[in-house]
VOLO-492796 format. One record per residue (C-alpha): residue number from 1; residue in three letters; x, y, z. Coordinates in nm, 3 decimals. Layout:
REM VOLO-492796
(NUM, 'ala', (X, Y, Z))
...
This chain:
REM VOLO-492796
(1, 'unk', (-1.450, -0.155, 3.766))
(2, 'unk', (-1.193, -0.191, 3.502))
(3, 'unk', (-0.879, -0.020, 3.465))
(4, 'unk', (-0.870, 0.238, 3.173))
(5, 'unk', (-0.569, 0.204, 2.895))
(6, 'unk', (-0.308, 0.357, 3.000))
(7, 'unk', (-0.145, 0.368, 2.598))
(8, 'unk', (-0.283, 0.523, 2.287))
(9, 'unk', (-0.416, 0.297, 2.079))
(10, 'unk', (-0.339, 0.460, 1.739))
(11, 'unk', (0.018, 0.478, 1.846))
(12, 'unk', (0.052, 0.119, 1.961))
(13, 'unk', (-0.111, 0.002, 1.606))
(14, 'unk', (0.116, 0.180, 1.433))
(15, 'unk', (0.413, 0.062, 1.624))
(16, 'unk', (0.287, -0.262, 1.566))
(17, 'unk', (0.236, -0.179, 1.183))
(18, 'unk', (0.551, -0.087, 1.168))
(19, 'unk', (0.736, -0.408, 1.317))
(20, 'unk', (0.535, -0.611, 1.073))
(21, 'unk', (0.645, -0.396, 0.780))
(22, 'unk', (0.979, -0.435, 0.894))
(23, 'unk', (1.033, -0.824, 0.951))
(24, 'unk', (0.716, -1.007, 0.785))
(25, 'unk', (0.416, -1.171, 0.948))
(26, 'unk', (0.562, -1.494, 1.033))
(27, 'unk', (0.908, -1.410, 1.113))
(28, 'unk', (0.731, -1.071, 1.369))
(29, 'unk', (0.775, -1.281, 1.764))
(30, 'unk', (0.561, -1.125, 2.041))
(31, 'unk', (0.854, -1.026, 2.146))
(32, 'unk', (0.905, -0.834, 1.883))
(33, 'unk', (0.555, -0.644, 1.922))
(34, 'unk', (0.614, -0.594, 2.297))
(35, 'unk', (0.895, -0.454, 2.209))
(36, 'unk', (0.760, -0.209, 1.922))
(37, 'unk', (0.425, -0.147, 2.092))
(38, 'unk', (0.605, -0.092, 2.460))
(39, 'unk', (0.332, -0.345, 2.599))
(40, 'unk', (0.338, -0.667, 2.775))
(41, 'unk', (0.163, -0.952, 2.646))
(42, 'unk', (-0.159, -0.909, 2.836))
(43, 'unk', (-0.198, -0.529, 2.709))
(44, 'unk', (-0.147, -0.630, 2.347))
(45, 'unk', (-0.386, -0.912, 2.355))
(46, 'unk', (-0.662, -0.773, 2.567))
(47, 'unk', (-0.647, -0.416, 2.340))
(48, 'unk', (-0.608, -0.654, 1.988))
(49, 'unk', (-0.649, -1.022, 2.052))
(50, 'unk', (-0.404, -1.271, 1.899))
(51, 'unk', (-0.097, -1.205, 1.725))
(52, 'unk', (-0.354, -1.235, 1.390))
(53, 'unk', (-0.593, -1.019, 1.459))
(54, 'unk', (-0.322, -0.735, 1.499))
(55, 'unk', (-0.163, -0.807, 1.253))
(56, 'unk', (-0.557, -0.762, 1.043))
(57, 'unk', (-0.570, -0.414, 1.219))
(58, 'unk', (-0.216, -0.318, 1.154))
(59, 'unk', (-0.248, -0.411, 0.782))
(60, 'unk', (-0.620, -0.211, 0.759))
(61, 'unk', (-0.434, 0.055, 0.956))
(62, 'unk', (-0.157, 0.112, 0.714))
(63, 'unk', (-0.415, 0.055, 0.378))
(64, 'unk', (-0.641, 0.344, 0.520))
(65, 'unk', (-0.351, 0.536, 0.495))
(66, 'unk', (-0.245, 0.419, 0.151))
(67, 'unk', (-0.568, 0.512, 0.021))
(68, 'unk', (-0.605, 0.848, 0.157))
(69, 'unk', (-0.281, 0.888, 0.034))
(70, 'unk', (-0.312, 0.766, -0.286))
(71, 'unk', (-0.650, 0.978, -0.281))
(72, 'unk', (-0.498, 1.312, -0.241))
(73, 'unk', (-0.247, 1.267, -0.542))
(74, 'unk', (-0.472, 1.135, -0.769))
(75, 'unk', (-0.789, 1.395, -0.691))
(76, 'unk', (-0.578, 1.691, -0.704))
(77, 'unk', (-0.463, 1.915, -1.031))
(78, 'unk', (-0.620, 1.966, -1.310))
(79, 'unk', (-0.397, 1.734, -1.474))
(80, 'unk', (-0.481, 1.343, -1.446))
(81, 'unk', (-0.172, 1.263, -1.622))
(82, 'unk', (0.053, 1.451, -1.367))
(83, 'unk', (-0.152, 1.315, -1.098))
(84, 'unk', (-0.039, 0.928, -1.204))
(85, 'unk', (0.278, 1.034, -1.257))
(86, 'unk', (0.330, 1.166, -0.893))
(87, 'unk', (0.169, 0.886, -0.732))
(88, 'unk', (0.357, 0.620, -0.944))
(89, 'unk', (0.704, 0.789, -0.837))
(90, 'unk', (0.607, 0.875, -0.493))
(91, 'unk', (0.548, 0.548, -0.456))
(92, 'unk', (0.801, 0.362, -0.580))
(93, 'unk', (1.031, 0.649, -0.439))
(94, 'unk', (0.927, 0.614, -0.081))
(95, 'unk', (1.006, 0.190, -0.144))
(96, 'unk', (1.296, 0.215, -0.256))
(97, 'unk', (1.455, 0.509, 0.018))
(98, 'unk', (1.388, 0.248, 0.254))
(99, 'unk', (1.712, 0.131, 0.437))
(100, 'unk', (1.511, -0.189, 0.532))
(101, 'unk', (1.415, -0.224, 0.191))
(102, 'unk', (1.099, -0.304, 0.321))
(103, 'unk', (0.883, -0.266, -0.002))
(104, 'unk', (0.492, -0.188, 0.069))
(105, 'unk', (0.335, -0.344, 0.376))
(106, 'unk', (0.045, -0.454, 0.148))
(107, 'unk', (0.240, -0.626, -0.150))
(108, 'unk', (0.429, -0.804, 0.127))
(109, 'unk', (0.123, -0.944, 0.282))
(110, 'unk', (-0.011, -1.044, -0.068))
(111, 'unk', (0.322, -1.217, -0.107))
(112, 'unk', (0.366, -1.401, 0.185))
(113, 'unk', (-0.013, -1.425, 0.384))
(114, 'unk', (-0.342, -1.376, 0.075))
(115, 'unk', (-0.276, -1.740, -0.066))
(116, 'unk', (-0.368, -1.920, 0.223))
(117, 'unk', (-0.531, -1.637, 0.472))
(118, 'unk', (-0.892, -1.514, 0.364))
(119, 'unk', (-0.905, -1.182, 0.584))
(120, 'unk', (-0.533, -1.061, 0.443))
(121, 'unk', (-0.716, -1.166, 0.072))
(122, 'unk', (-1.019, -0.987, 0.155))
(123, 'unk', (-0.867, -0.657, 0.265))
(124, 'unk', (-0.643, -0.697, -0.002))
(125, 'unk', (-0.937, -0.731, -0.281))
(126, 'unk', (-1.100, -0.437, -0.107))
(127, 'unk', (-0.855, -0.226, -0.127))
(128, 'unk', (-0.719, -0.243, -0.480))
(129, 'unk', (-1.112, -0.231, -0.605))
(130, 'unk', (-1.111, 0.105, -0.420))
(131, 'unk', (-0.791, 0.166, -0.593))
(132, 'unk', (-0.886, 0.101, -0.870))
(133, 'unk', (-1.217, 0.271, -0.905))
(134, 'unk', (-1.031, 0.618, -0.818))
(135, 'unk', (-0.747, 0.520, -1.071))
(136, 'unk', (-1.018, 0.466, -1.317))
(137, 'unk', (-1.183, 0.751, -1.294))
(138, 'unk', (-0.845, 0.982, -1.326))
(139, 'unk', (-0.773, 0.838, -1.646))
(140, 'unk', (-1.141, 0.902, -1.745))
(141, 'unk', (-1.094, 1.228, -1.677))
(142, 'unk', (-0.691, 1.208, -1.833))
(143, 'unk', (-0.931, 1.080, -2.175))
(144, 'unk', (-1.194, 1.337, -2.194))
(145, 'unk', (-0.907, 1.608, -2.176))
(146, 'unk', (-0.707, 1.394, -2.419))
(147, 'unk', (-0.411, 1.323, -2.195))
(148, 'unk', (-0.438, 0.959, -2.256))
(149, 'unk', (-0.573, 0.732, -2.534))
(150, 'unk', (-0.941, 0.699, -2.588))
(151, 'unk', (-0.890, 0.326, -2.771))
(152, 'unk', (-0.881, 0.165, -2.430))
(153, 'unk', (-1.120, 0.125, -2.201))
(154, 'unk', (-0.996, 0.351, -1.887))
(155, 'unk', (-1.083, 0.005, -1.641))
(156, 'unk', (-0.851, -0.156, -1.818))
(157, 'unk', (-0.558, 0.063, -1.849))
(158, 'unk', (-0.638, 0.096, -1.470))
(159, 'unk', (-0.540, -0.275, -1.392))
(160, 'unk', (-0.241, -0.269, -1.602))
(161, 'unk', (-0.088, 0.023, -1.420))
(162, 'unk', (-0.159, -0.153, -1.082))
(163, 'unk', (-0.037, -0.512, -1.192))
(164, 'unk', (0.266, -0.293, -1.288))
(165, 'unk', (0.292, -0.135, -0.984))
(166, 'unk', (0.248, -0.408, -0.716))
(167, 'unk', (0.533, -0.597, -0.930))
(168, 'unk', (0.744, -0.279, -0.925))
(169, 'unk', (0.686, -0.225, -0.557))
(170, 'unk', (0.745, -0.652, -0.510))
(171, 'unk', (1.081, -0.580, -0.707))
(172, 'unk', (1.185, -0.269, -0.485))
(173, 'unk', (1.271, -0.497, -0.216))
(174, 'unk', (1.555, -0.666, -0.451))
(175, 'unk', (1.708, -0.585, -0.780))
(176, 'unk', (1.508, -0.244, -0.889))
(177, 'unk', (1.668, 0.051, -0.792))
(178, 'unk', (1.458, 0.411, -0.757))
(179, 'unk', (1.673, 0.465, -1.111))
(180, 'unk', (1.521, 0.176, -1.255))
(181, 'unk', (1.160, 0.244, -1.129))
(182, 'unk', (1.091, 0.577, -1.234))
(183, 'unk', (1.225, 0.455, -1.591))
(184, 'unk', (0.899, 0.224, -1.555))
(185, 'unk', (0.709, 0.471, -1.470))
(186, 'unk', (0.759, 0.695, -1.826))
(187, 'unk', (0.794, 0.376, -1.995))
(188, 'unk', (0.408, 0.305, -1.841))
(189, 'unk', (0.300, 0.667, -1.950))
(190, 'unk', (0.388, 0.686, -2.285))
(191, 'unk', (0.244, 0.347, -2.372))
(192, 'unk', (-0.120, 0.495, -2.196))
(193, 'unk', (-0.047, 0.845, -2.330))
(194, 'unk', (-0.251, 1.057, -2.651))
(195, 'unk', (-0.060, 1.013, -2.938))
């Protein structure tokens, strides 16, 4: 009969997330994991397989939730503009409070895994088309109640604020300052706002 786990798995993902975030894919040991997770060797790959395929479950973990996250700010108020505004700074806020300067767990794996690793790409690609289908439809809504300009299609102006974003949130872990970002951020809104 085989043993039961004797560790939560939630916890041990996020641990794992975590030490990731913190030091990169490639430069993350197993010893570093043990170490995060509190596991040996055998407990991490028997619960997650290879070093990989956590790190595919840590990154899925931590997007899930982004975009729960991201889904509560940009559902709520009656104001879309407001909405992107809160996101955008909470955002870039949260990036650059970080000590670590860690940037976003996602960007990072964009950066330094998507090129040449089709599951990073493909969860990647997942999640900013979920992204952006809930970004689009705020700044539908932002149109109708003529918080933002009608002259561009609301899927567009969607992709711009997200290619502006995921350099923001690349830059976060160097030269911009939380100063600098949210300056971005108002720049970004009055160039998408009613006139």
């Amino acid at each position: 009969m085989a043993r039961p786990r004797e560790f939560d798995i939630d916890d041990a993902l996020e641990n794992a997330m975590q030490a990731f975030w913190s030091y990169g894919y490639e430069a993350t040991s197993m010893s570093d994991l043990m170490e995060a997770m509190d596991l040996q060797k055998g407990s991490i790959y028997k619960a997650f397989g290879d070093k990989h395929s956590l790190f595919i479950a840590a990154l899925e973990h931590y997007l899930n939730a982004v975009h729960e996250f991201d889904r509560k700010i940009l559902e709520k108020g009656e104001s879309p503009k407001k909405a992107i505004r809160t996101w955008l700074n909470t955002d870039l806020k949260n990036a650059c409070s970080q000590s670590l300067k860690r940037g976003c767990l996602m960007v990072n794996a964009l950066n330094e895994r998507a090129y040449r690793d089709e599951k990073v790409a493909n969860l990647i690609t997942l999640h900013t088309a979920r992204l952006s289908k809930m970004l689009t439809k705020t700044i539908k809504r932002g149109q109708e109640l003529k918080e933002f300009r009608s002259d561009i299609n609301a899927s567009d102006i969607s992709q711009v604020i997200i290619v502006s974003l995921f350099g923001m949130l690349t830059l976060t872990k160097g030269p911009m300052n939380k100063t600098a970002s949210l300056n971005n951020v108002k720049n970004i809104l009055k160039l998408i706002e009613n006139k």
